[in-house]
Structure formats: structure tokens, C-alpha cells
N, C-alpha and C positions, 0 to 999 in steps of 0.2 A: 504494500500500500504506500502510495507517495506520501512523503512528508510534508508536514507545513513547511518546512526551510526548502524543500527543490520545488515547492508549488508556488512560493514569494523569489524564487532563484530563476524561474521561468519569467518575469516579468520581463517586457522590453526595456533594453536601454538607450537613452536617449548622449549620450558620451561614453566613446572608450580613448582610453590612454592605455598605449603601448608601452611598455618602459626599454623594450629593447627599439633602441634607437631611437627613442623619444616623439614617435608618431601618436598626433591626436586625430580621432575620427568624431564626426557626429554623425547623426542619424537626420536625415533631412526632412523637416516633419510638414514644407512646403508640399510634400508629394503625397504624405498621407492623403488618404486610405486608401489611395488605387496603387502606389508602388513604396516600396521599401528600399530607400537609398542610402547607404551608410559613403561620407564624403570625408577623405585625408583633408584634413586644414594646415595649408603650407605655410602662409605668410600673414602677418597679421593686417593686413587690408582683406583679407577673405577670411580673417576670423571677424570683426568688424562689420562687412556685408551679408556676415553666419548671423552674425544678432543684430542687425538691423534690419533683415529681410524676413529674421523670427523664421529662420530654418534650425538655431537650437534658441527655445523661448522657458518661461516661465524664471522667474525670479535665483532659484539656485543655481538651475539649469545655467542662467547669462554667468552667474557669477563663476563657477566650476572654468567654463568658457574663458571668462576670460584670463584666469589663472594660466590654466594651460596658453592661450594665445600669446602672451604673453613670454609665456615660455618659447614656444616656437618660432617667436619673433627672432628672441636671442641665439639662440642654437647656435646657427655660422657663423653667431662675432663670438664667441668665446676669447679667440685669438689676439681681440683689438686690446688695445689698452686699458687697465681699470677703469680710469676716468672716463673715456669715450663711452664704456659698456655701461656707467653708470647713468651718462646721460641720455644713451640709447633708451634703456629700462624706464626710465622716468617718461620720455616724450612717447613710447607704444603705450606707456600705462593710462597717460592723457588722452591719446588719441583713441583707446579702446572705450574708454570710460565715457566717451560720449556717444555712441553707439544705440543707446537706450539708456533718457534720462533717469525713469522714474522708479525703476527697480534699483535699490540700496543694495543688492547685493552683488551688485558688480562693483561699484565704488567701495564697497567693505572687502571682498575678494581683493582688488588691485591694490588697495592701500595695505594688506595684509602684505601680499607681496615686497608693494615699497618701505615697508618697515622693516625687513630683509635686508634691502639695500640701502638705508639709510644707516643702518647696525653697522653694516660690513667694515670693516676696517682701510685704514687705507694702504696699506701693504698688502692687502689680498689681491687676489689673479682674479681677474675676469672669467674663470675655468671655477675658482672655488664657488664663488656667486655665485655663477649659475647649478651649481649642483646644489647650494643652498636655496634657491628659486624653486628647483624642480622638487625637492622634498615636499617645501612649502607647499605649491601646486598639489600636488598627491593628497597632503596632509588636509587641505580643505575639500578635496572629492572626498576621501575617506570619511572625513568626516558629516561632511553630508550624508552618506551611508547609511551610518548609525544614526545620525540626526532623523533619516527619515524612516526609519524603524523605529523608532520610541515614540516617534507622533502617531506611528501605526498604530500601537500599542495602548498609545493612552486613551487616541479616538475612538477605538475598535469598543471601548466600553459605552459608547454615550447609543451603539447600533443595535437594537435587540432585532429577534427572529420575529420576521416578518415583517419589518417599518418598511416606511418608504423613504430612501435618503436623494437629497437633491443635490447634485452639484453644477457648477457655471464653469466655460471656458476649460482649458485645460493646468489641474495640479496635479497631476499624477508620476508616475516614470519619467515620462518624458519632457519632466519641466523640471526633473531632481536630476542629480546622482545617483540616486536611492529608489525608492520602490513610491516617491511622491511625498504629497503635503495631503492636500485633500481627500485623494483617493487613496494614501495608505490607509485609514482606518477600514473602508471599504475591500483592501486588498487582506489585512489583518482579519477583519469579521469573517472574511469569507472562506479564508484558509482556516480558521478556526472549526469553520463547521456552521456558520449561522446562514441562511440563506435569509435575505431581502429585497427588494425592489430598487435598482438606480435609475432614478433620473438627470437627464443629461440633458440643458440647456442647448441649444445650437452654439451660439455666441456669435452673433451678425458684430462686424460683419467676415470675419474670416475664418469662422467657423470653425472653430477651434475646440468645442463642444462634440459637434457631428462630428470633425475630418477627427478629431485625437482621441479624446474622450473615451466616446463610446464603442471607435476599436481599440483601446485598450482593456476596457471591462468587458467588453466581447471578446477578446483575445482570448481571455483570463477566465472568462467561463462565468465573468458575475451577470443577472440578468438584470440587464439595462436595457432603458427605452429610450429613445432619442423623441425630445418635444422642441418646435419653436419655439422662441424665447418666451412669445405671449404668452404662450400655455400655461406658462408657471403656478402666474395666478389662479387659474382654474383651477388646475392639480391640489392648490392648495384648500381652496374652499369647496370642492368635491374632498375636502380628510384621506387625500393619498399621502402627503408628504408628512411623514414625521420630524424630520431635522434636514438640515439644511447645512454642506460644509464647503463653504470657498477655500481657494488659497491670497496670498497676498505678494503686494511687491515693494509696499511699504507702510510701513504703524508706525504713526505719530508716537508722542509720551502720551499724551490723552487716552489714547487706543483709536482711534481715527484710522481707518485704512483704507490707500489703495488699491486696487485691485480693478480687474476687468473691467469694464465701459459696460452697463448691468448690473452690477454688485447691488449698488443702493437701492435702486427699485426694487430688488430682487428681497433687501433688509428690512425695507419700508413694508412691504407685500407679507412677510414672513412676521412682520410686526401685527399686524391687522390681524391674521389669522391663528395667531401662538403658536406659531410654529417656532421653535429652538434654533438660532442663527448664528454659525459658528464660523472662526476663523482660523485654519490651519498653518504653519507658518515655521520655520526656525527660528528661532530668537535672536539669529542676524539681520533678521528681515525690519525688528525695533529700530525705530533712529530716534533716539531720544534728543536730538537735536532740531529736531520736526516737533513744537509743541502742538501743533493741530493738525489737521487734512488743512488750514489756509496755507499754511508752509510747505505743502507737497507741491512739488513742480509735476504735472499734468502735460505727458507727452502727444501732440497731435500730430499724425501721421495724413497722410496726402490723398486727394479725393478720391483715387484712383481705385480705392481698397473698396468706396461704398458704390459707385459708379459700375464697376464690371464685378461678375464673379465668375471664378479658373475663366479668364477673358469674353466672357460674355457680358457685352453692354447691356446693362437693366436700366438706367437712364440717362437724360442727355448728359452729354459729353465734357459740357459747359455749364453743369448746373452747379449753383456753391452746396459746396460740402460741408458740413462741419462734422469733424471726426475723430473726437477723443477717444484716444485708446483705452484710460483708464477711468473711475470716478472715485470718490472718496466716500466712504462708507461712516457716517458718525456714530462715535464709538458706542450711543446710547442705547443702538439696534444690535448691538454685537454677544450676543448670551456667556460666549468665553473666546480665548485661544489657544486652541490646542499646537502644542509645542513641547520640545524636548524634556524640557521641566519638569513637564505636566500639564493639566488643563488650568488657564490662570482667569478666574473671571473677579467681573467686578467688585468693588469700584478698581479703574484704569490707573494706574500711575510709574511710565517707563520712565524718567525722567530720571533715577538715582537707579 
């Protein structure tokens, strides 16, 4: 009989790193669900185009990313001089970190790294650094890992046999290292032995719900239903939905989160009907330098994504867009967040 660890060991992954000869791959999740692309990331202007075209997405996912990118930016200058390699490091760290504003865990990732090279001494080889670099790299996949095992763990309590669990957008595998944010507690319950109902928002406009989502828990054997986004609300006041679990890509100190372009309706909707509105998360995903969702920087992305979908025009060409990727979730809809920790709910206070 399979085990729970080779049935959580089956999950897709969304990053691998080679450590013989320091090859990073992602899995290109633009192609989801009609093809499975795993893609060598060589130079970091194509790790860069990797997470601003959201071929590896979701908040750990960028961050792991850029770690590595990072990484393979450096590779062939080992050679150069300390100094040079120091200011190399610093200007890819810059340049990657702008790729995707609003997820805090690529700027926690890169700055992790630059604290590496800010340590370094200045008699070391440009050779020791980077072997100090690529630890570091490893050290934050790895830890995502387990990061997103214990959210599995802690989540998997709040899912009894039978509910009905809703989630938005894509937090699962292929937005971790690990086995997800979101959808670990869903992957935990299910290996466990609970059988339940998933609901799977679409997530307009890139569909990140339908194309990730729900072939992931279809993958995985959990039964999932894919709904238009509208439908939520319904789901909810027809008493299908018992609890509700997003992931996030960045928490205020308040507990304010953003997350997907949806979230808050999704909170507000979950608020009306009692339904339990929960936020999944690593606890690097906190910026306690963010007192509110006003202090979140809210990334807009280009008409192009609401205008066509996989290049079919749905309307004019020339109509204005507007197209926030993300929205801010107040933290008063939020029931708890589960996280490495444990489940931490109210009252909010990241700040210390």
C-alpha cells in the first residue's frame, strides 16, 4: 500500500536544481494544462522574463527563483575579480528584484542572498562566494520544503471528511518548493485518508485556477470542481463551501494581505455567508514594514492579458484596461494564517 510520504512525493514540481553543475530548470506553467515543459534557465535576463511572464509564479515559487537566478547569473564570472563579482551580484540582485513588485518574497530571497555578500570578507575569491551563494540558494529551496509541509500539517486540521474547501488562483506545488501554501492542507487531508470537495476558482484573467489548480488536484487524485469566478458566491449561499484557503504574496503588520486580483470579494462574500476565510503563507511572506495593504505596492500588468485569451481577441483591441494583478485583503475578513508556526489568528500584530 502507498504511503503518505511517496503519495505527497508524487506531487508536481514547479523548480529543480541540479547541483551537478549547477543547472536550474522550471516547469513552464504558461503551457499548463495542454503541455508539460520543464525549461534550463541560463542567464538571468531569462530568469527575469521566467517571472515576469509568470512561467514560475506564486510568491515562494518567484523567491526560490530568484535565488537560484541569481546564482546562474554568477557561474562564469567566478574567475573575475572579488570586487567586480561583488558588484556583479549586487546589480543581477537589482535587476531580478524588479521582475515582480508585489510578492516580498523575492526581495527577502535576494536580500538573503546579498547578506552573503555583504559578510564576505574582502580577501575572499570570487570562487568562495559563490559557493557561499549556492549553499544559501539550496538553503532557502530547502527550506521552503519543510516550510510547506508544516502549513500542510497545520491546515490539514481546520478540513474535516466531507466539507467543501474553496481555493482562488494558484498556491499549491507549483507556486512553492514544497508541496504548496494553500493547497498543502488539501494535499495533507487527502493523503491522510479524508476525502472532501475542492473548489477551484478560475482566476480571470489568466487562469491560473482552471490552467494550475485544478490539474494539480486532478493530478493528485483530490476531487475538484472547477467554477467561474462568479460562482463562488453561489457555492457559498447554496452551504457547499465550508472554509475557504488562499495563499498570499504579501501581509502587512496589521494582517492586510495581498494576494490575487479576487481575494477580497472572495473575503467580503465568505464574510456574508460564515464561511471561515483563511490565509496560507510562510512567515517570509510578513513585511512588517508594510503597516497596512495602503503600503502595498499593487503591480498592474498590460491590457493584453484581459483583451485576448491563449491569443484569442474577446475585445476591442483599443479598449482601456485596467488590470491589477493583485488586491488587498483587510485583515478584519481574514479568520487566521496558517503558517509554519502554526495557525496564528486574531487580533493581527507583525510589527515586532
Amino acid at each position: 500500500m502507498e504511503t503518505k510520504e511517496a503519495r505527497l512525493a508524487a506531487i508536481p514540481k514547479a523548480i529543480l536544481f541540479e547541483e551537478e553543475g549547477d543547472r536550474f530548470y522550471i516547469l513552464d506553467q504558461t503551457r499548463l494544462p495542454t503541455e508539460e515543459v520543464i525549461e534550463e534557465q541560463t542567464n538571468v535576463e531569462q530568469v527575469y522574463d521566467s517571472i515576469y511572464q509568470l512561467k514560475v509564479r506564486g510568491a515562494p515559487a518567484i523567491g526560490i527563483a530568484g535565488a537560484y537566478g541569481l546564482l546562474i547569473s554568477l557561474r562564469d564570472a567566478v574567475s573575475m575579480p572579488r570586487d567586480d563579482f561583488v558588484a556583479l551580484a549586487r546589480k543581477n540582485a537589482e535587476y531580478l528584484n524588479s521582475s515582480r513588485p508585489t510578492a516580498v518574497n523575492l526581495s527577502w530571497a535576494l536580500n538573503r542572498m546579498l547578506t552573503i555578500v555583504d559578510a564576505f570578507p574582502a580577501e575572499g575569491s570570487a570562487q568562495e562566494l559563490y559557493d557561499l551563494l549556492r549553499a544559501e540558494a539550496i538553503a532557502i529551496h530547502q527550506s521552503d520544503i519543510a516550510t510547506c509541509r508544516l502549513i500542510g500539517e497545520h491546515g490539514a486540521t481546520l478540513i474535516d471528511e466531507g466539507s467543501g474547501v474553496m481555493t482562488l488562483c494558484n498556491a499549491g506545488a507549483l507556486a512553492t518548493g514544497g508541496i504548496g501554501t494553500a493547497l498543502a492542507p488539501m494535499y495533507v487531508a487527502w493523503a491522510d485518508g479524508k476525502r472532501f470537495k475542492a473548489y477551484s476558482n478560475e482566476t480571470r484573467p489568466l487562469l491560473q485556477g482552471a490552467r494550475i489548480t485544478s490539474w494539480e488536484l486532478h493530478h493528485f487524485g483530490v476531487d475538484v470542481t472547477l467554477i467561474v469566478d462568479s460562482v463562488a458566491s453561489y457555492l457559498m449561499k447554496l452551504g457547499k463551501v465550508d472554509l475557504i484557503i488562499v495563499g498570499a504574496d504579501r501581509v502587512a503588520a496589521n494582517g492586510d494581505t495581498a494576494n490575487k486580483i479576487g481575494t477580497s470579494s472572495l473575503a467580503i462574500n465568505a464574510k456574508h455567508y460564515g464561511v471561515p476565510f483563511y490565509i496560507a503563507c510562510p512567515y517570509s511572506t510578513i513585511d512588517p514594514s508594510s503597516k497596512s495593504g495602503a503600503d502595498i505596492v499593487v503591480e498592474e500588468r498590460g491590457p493584453e492579458e484581459v483583451i485576448y485569451i491563449k491569443g484569442q481577441q474577446i475585445a476591442p483591441a483599443d479598449v482601456k484596461v485596467f488590470n491589477p494583478a493583485f488586491d488587498v485583503t483587510d485583515h478584519e475578513l481574514i479568520a487566521g494564517f496558517i503558517t509554519e508556526k502554526g495557525i496564528i489568528r486574531p487580533p493581527y500584530d507583525f510589527a515586532n
